[in-house]
C-alpha positions in Angstrom: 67.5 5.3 111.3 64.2 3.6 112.7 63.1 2.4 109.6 66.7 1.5 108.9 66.9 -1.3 111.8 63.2 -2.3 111.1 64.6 -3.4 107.8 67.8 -4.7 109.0 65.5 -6.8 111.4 62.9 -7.9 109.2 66.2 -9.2 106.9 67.6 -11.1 109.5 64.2 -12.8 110.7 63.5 -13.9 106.5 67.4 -15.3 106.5 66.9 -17.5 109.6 63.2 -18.2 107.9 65.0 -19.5 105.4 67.3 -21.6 106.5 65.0 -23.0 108.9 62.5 -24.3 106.3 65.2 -24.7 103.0 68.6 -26.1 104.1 67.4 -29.6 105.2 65.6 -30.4 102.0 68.8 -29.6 101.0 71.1 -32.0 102.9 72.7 -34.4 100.9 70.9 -38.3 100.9 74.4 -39.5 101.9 74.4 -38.0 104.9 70.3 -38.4 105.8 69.2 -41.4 108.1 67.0 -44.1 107.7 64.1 -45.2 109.4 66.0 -47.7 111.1 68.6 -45.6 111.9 71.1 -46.3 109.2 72.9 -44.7 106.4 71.2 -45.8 103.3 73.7 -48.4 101.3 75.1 -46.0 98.4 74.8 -48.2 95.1 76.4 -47.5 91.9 74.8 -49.7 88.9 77.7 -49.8 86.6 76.5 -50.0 82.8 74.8 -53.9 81.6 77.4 -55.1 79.2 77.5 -58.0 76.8 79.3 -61.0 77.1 80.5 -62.4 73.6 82.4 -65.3 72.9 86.1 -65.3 72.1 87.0 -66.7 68.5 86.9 -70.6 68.5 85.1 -70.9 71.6 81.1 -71.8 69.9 78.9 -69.6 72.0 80.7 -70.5 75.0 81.3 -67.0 77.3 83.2 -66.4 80.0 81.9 -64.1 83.1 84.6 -61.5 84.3 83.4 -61.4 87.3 83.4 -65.3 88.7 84.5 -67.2 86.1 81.3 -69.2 85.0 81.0 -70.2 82.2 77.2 -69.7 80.1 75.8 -70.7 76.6 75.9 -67.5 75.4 74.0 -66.7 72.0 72.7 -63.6 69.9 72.3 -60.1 71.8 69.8 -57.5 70.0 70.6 -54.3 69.6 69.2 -52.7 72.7 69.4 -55.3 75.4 71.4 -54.0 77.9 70.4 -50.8 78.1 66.6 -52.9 78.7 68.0 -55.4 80.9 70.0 -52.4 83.3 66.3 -50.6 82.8 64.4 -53.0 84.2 66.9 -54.3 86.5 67.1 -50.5 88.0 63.3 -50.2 87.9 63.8 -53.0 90.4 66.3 -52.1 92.5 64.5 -48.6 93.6 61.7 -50.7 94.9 64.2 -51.8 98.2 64.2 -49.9 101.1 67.0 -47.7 102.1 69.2 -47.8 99.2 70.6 -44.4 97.2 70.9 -44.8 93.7 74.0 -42.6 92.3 72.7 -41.0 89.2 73.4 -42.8 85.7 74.9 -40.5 84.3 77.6 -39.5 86.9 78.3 -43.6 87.3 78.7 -43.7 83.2 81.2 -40.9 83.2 83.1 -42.0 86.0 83.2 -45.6 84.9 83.8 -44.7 81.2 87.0 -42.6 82.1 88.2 -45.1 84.8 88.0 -48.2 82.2 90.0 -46.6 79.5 92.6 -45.0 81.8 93.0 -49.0 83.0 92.6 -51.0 79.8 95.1 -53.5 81.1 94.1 -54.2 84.6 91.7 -56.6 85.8 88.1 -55.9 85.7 87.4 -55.9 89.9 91.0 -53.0 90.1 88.7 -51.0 87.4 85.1 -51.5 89.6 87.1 -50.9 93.1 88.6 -48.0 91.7 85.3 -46.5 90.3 83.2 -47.4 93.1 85.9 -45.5 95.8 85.8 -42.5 93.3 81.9 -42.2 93.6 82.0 -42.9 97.3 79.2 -45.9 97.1 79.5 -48.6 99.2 78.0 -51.2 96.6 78.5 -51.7 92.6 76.0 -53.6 91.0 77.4 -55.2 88.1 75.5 -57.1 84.9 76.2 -59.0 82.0 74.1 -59.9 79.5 75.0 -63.2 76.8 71.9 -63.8 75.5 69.1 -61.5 74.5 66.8 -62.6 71.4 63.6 -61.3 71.1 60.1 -64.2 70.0 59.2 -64.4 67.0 55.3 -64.2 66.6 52.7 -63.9 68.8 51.3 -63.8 72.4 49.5 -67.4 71.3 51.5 -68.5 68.9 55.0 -68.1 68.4 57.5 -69.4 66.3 60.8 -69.1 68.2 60.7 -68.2 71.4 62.3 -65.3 73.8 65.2 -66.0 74.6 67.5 -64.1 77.9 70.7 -65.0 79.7 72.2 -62.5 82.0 73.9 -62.2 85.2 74.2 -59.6 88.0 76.5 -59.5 91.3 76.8 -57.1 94.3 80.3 -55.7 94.6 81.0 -54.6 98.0 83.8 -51.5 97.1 86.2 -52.0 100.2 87.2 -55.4 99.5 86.3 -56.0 95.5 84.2 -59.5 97.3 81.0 -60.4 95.5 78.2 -60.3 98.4 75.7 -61.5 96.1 75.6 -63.1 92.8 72.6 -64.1 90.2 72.0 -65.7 87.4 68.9 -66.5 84.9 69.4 -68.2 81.1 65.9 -69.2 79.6 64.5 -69.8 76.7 60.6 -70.2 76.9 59.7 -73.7 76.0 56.0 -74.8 75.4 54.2 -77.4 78.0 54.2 -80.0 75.7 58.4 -79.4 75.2 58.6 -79.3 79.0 55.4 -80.0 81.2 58.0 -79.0 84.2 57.5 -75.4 83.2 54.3 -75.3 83.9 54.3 -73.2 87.0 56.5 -70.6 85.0 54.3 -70.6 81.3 50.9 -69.8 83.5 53.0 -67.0 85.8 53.2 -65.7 82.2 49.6 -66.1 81.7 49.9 -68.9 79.7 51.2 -67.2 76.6 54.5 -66.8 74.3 56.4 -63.5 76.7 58.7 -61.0 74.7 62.2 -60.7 75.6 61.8 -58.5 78.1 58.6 -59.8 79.7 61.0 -63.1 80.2 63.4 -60.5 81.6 61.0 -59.0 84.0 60.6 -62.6 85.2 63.9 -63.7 85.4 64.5 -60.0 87.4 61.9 -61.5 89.9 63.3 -65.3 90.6 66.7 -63.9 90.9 66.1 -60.9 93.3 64.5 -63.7 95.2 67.6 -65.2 96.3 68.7 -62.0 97.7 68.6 -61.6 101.3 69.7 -57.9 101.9 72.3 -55.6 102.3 74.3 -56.7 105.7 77.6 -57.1 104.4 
């Protein structure tokens, strides 16, 4: 019987052991607090889609999301999974934001948008972002993505990017932020106003996603944080 309750003990003392040192790494972000004493802002990053032109519009496009209209132009296979990449990449750098998982957000979204083919793009975002629970959807279109042809010296068409990316705030389907960058990488002696911009590349012909990297960069820049 002895041996019986020294066991008994020894059980309960590991169990309380164990929730002592286990169950908070275990509490869910959501619900952990900031160094400032916040909540971090939940973001869902909703998949980078393309922007295409309707039939006898030129290369005109059309953004769902404000209403501007861009030069929009060829899209290479790949771009917006790159541009939503690097645009992510970016995004983890800020300080007390959650990221929802891809992959949850894809599913989500995916079922949400064909359930609601006929309703307005913000209904479908609103909708998805209330379903995850995020506070913010990041949303981004891509109408131009064509890649340089040549070299880092010489090149013989440039990189070309055009893409824009807005914070959704879920409650009220308002955009709290909104970017934009459409370049194509001209040459000093096309435009000697470039200047500043051709040496931040170091002075050489960038790939498409180099000149996204940089547009990522200049339009971040105009964001002033998440105090909505």
């Amino acid at each position: 019987m002895t041996n019986f309750r020294i066991k008994k003990a020894f059980g309960i003392i590991g169990s309380l052991l164990i929730a002592f040192f286990i169950l908070p790494s275990v509490v869910p972000a959501e619900d952990m607090i900031t160094s400032g004493g916040k909540r971090p802002v939940r973001i869902a990053i909703i998949p980078f889609q393309s922007l295409l032109p309707e039939e006898g519009s030129g290369n005109a496009v059309i953004s769902p999301i404000h209403g501007a209209g861009y030069s929009g132009g060829k899209i290479d296979k790949g771009a917006n999974e790159i541009v939503g990449e690097l645009f992510t990449e970016k995004l983890n750098a800020f300080k007390d934001v959650k990221i929802m998982p891809s992959e949850k957000v894809n599913a989500f979204y995916g079922r949400i948008n064909a359930e609601s083919l006929k309703k307005p793009v913000i209904d479908v975002l609103k909708k998805t972002g209330a379903e995850l629970g995020v506070d913010i959807l990041a949303v981004g279109y891509v109408f131009r993505y064509m890649e340089r042809i040549g070299y880092d010296y010489s090149a013989e068409k440039p990189a070309s990017v055009g893409f824009e990316i807005s914070f959704i705030n879920v409650k009220n389907g308002e955009a709290i932020w909104h970017g934009v960058f459409d370049k194509t990488q001209k040459s000093l002696m096309e435009d000697v106003f470039q200047i500043s911009s051709f040496y931040k590349g170091g002075g050489k012909w960038l790939t498409a996603r180099q000149l996204t990297q940089q547009g990522l960069d200049e339009v971040l820049k105009t964001f002033s944080g998440f105090d909505f």
